[in-house]
C-alpha positions as CSV (number, residue, x, y, z in Angstrom):
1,X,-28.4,29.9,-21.0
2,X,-26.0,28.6,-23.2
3,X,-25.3,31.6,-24.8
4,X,-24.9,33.7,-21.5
5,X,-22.4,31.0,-20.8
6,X,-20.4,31.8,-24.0
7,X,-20.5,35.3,-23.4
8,X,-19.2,35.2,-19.9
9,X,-16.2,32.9,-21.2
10,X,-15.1,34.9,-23.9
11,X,-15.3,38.0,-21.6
12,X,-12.9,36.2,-19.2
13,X,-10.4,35.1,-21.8
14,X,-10.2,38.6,-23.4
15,X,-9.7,39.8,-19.7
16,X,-6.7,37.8,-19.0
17,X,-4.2,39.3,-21.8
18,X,-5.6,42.7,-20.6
19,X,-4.5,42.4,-16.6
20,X,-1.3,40.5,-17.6
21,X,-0.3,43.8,-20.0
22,X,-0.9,45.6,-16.8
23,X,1.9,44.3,-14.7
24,X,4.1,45.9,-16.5
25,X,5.6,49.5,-15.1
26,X,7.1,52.4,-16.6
27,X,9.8,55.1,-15.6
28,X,10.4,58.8,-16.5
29,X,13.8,59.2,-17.7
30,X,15.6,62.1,-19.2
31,X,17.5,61.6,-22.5
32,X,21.2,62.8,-22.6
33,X,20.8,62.9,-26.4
34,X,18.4,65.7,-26.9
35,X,17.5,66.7,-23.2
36,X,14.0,65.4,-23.1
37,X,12.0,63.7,-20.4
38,X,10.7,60.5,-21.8
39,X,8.3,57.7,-20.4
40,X,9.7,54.5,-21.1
41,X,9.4,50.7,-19.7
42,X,11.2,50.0,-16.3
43,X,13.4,47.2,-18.1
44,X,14.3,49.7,-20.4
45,X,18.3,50.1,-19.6
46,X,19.7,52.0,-22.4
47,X,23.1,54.0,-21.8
48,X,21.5,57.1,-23.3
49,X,18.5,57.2,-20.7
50,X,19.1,58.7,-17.0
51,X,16.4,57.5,-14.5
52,X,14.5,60.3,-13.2
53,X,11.5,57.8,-11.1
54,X,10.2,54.5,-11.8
55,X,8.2,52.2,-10.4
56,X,4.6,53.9,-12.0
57,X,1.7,50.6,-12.6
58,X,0.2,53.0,-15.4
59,X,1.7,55.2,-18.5
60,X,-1.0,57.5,-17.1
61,X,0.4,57.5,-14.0
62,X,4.1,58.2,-15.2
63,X,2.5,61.2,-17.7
64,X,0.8,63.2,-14.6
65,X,4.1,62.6,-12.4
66,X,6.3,64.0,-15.5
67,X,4.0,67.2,-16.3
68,X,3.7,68.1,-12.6
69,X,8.0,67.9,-11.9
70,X,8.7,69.0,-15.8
71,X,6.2,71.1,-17.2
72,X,8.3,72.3,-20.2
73,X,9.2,68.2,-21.0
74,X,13.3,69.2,-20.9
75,X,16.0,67.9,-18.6
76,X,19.4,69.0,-17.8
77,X,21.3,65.1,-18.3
78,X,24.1,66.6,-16.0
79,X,22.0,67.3,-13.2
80,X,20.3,64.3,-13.3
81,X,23.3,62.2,-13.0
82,X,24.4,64.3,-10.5
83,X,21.2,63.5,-8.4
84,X,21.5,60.0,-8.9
85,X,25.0,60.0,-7.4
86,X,23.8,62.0,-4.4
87,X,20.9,59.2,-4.0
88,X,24.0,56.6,-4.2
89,X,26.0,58.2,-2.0
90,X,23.5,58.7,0.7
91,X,22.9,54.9,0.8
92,X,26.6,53.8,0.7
93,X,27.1,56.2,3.5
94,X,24.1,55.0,5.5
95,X,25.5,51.5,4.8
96,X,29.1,52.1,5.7
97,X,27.7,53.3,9.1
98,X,26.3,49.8,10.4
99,X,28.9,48.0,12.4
100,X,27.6,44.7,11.1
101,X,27.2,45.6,7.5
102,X,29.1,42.9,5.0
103,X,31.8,44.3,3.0
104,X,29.9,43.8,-0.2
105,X,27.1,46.1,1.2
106,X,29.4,48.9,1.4
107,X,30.6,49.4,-2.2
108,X,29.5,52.1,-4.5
109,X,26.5,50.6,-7.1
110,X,28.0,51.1,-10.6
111,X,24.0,50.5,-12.2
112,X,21.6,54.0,-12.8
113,X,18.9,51.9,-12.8
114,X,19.9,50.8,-9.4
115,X,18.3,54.5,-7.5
116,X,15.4,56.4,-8.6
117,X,15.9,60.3,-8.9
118,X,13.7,62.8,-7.1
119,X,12.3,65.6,-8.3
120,X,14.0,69.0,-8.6
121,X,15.2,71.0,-5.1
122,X,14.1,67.5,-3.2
123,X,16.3,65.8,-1.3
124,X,17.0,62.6,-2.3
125,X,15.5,59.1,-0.3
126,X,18.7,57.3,1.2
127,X,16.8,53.9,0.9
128,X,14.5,51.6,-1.5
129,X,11.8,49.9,0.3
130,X,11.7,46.5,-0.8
131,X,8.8,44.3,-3.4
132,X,6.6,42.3,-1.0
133,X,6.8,38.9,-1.5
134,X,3.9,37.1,-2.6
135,X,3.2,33.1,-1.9
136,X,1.2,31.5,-4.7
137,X,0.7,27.8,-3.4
138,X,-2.8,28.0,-1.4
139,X,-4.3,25.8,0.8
140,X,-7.9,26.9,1.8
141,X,-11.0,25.5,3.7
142,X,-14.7,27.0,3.7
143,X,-18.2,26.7,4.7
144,X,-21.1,27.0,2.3
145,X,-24.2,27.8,2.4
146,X,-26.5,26.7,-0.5
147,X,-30.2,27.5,-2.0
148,X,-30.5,23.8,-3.2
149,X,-33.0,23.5,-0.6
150,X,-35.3,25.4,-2.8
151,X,-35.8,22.2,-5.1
152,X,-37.0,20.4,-2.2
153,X,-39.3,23.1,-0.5
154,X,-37.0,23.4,2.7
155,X,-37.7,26.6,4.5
156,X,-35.5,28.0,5.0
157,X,-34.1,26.8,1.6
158,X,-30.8,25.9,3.1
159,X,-28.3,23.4,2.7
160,X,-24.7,23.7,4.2
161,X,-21.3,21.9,3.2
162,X,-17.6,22.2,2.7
163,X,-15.3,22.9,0.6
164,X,-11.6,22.4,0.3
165,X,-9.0,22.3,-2.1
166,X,-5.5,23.6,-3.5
167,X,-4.7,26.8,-5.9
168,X,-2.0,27.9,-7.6
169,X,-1.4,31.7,-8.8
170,X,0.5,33.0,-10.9
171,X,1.9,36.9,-10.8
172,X,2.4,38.9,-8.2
173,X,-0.2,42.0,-7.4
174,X,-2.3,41.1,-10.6
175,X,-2.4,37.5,-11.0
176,X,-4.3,34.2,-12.9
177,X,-4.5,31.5,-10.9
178,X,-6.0,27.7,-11.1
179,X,-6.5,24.7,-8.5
180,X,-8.7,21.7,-8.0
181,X,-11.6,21.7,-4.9
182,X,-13.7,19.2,-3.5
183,X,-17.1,20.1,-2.6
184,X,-19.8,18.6,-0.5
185,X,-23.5,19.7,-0.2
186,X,-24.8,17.9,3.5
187,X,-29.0,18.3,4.1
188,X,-32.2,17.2,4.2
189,X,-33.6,16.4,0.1
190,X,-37.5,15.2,1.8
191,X,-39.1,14.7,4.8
192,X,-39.0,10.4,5.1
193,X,-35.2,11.2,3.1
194,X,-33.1,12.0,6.4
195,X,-29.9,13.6,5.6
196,X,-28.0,12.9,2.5
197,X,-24.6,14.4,1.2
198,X,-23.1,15.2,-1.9
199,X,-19.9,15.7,-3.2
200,X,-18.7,17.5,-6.7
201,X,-15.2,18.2,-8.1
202,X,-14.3,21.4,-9.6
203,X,-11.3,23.2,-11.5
204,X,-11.6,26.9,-11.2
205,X,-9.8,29.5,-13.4
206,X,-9.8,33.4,-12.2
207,X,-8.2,36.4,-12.1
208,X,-6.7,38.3,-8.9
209,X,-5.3,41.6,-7.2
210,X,-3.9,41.5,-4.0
211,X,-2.3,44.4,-2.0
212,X,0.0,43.9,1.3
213,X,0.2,46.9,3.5
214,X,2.9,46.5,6.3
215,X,1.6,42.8,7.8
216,X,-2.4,43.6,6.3
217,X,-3.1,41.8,3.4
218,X,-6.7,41.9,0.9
219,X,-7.2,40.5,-2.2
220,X,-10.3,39.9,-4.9
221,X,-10.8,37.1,-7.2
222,X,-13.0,37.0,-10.0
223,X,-13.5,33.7,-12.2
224,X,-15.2,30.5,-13.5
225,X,-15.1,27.3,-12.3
226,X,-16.0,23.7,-13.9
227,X,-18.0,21.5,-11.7
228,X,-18.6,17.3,-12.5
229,X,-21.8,15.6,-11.5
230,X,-23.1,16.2,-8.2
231,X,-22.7,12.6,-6.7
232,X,-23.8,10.7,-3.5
233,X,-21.4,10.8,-0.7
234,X,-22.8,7.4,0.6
235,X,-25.3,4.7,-0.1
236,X,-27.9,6.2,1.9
237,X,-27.5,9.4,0.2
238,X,-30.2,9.7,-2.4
239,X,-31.4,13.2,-4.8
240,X,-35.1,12.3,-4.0
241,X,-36.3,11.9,-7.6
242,X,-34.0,14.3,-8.9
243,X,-31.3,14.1,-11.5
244,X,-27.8,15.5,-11.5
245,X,-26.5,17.2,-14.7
246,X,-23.5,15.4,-16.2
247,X,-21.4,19.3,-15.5
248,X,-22.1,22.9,-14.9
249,X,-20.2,26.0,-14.9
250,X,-20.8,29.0,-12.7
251,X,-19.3,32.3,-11.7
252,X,-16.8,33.0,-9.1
253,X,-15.9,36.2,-6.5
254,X,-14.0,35.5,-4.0
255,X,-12.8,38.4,-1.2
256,X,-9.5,38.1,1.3
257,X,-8.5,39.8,4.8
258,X,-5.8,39.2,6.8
259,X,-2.3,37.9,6.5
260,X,-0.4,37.5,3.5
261,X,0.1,34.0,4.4
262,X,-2.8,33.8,6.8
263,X,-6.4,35.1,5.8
264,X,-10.2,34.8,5.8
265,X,-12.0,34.4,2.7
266,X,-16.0,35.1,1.5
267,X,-16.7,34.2,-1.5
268,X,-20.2,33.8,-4.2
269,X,-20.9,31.4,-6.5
270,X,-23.8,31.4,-8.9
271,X,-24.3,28.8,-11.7
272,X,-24.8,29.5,-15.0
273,X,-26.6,26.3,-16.2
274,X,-28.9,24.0,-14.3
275,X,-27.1,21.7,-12.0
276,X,-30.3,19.4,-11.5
277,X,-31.1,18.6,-15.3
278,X,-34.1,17.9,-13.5
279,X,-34.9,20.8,-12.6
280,X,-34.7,23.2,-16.0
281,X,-34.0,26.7,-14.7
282,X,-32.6,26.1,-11.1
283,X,-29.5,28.1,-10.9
284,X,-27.9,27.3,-7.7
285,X,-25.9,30.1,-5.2
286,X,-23.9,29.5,-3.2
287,X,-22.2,31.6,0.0
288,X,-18.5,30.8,1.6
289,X,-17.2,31.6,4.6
290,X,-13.4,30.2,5.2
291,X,-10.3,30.3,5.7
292,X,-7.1,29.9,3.4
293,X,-3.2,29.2,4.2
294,X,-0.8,30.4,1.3
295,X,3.0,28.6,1.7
């Protein structure tokens, strides 16, 4: 177990430099100095490079638009520009039309990079829709559904609780993101027993992609989370005879529909070491339903 653990951690660390690399985006532009189309990054600004379309997530991506629009790989720099004016001058004219425009909306943009070129004998797009704005303070609330019954031959092998707790992300469409959550476990441990609850604390560390479609939002987390000794919630509260570990680790996916700032979450959780240290080999899961408010 305490390999698989090791192996499963280092997977996640090399994932994280692998999904960061990928937010950046690439444009096709054609090179006034020897007439080429050329894939280059979107920050790339150089006088010498007239944007043809940007915005491609992939190199891939930008390769299959380029050899679809310009087979042969050449450009003619003069028509470019001149395409990239008439994309300009489409948009000042649109803005110049509405009565309450500011003054400053009406000028002519100066910056290439500013409109994206469409391919040949295509009339250009008057307008840029705008990046969707992503909130990456969370506030979230669930309801779980354990297997820890199973040490205590429950059937069904069920014990509820709660969860709640704070994240922060980091990114926009691909993202890392951390946070701090309480948990708490609420059953029956044996029959003379009664109920007893449980509480845990637990730091998580995952990776994300979200998408927002008009006013629909989804999302998908994957991760790992550190959890402390599962403790009694009151005096009363009692393990029956068992033992808490001192920690435990164990997997996280999480799944989002809704709102951007509004959705409903399911999520899995499956430990990777014991969290009973009496019980060698009990590997808890445990099912979420809830709900989470981003701000």
């Amino acid at each position: 177990m305490k390999y698989q653990f090791k192996f499963f951690l280092l997977l996640f660390l090399f994932t994280i430099p692998v999904l960061l690399s990928a937010q950046k985006s690439y444009k096709a532009v054609c090179d006034k100095s020897d007439g080429m189309v050329k894939i280059v990054d979107n920050e790339d600004r150089s006088p010498n490079l007239i944007p043809l379309k940007g915005g491609f997530p992939f190199y891939q991506v930008a390769q299959n638009w380029v050899k679809e629009n310009y087979p042969s790989g050449k450009c003619d720099p003069a028509t470019a520009i001149k395409q990239n004016q008439a994309a300009a001058d489409a948009l000042t004219q649109s803005a110049s039309g509405q009565k309450q425009a500011a003054p400053d909306q009406t000028r002519k943009t100066t910056d290439p990079n500013a409109f994206i070129n469409v391919p040949p004998n295509q009339v250009p797009l008057p307008a840029i829709a705008p990046a969707p704005k992503y909130h990456n303070t969370s506030f979230f609330l669930s309801l779980l559904f354990s297997n820890l019954g199973k040490v205590y031959n429950l059937d069904p092998p069920l014990i509820p609780g709660i969860n709640i707790g704070i994240e922060q992300m980091f990114g926009t469409k691909l993202f890392i993101g951390t946070g701090i959550h309480v948990s708490s476990l609420i059953g029956k441990t044996d029959e003379d027993a009664g109920v007893s609850s449980f509480y845990s604390f637990r730091i998580p560390l995952f990776l994300g992609y979200r998408q927002i479609s008009g006013t629909r939002y989804w999302g998908v987390d994957l991760g790992l989370a550190a959890n402390t000794m599962l403790k009694p919630l009151t005096n009363d509260s009692r393990l029956a005879g068992e033992i808490a570990a001192d920690y435990s680790f164990n997997t996280l996916t999480r799944i989002r529909i809704g709102k951007e700032r509004t959705a409903f979450e399911f999520g899995v959780d499956v430990w990777l070491n014991d969290i009973l240290s009496s019980e060698e080999g009990f590997q808890m899961t445990i099912l979420s339903l809830g709900y989470r408010y981003s701000f």
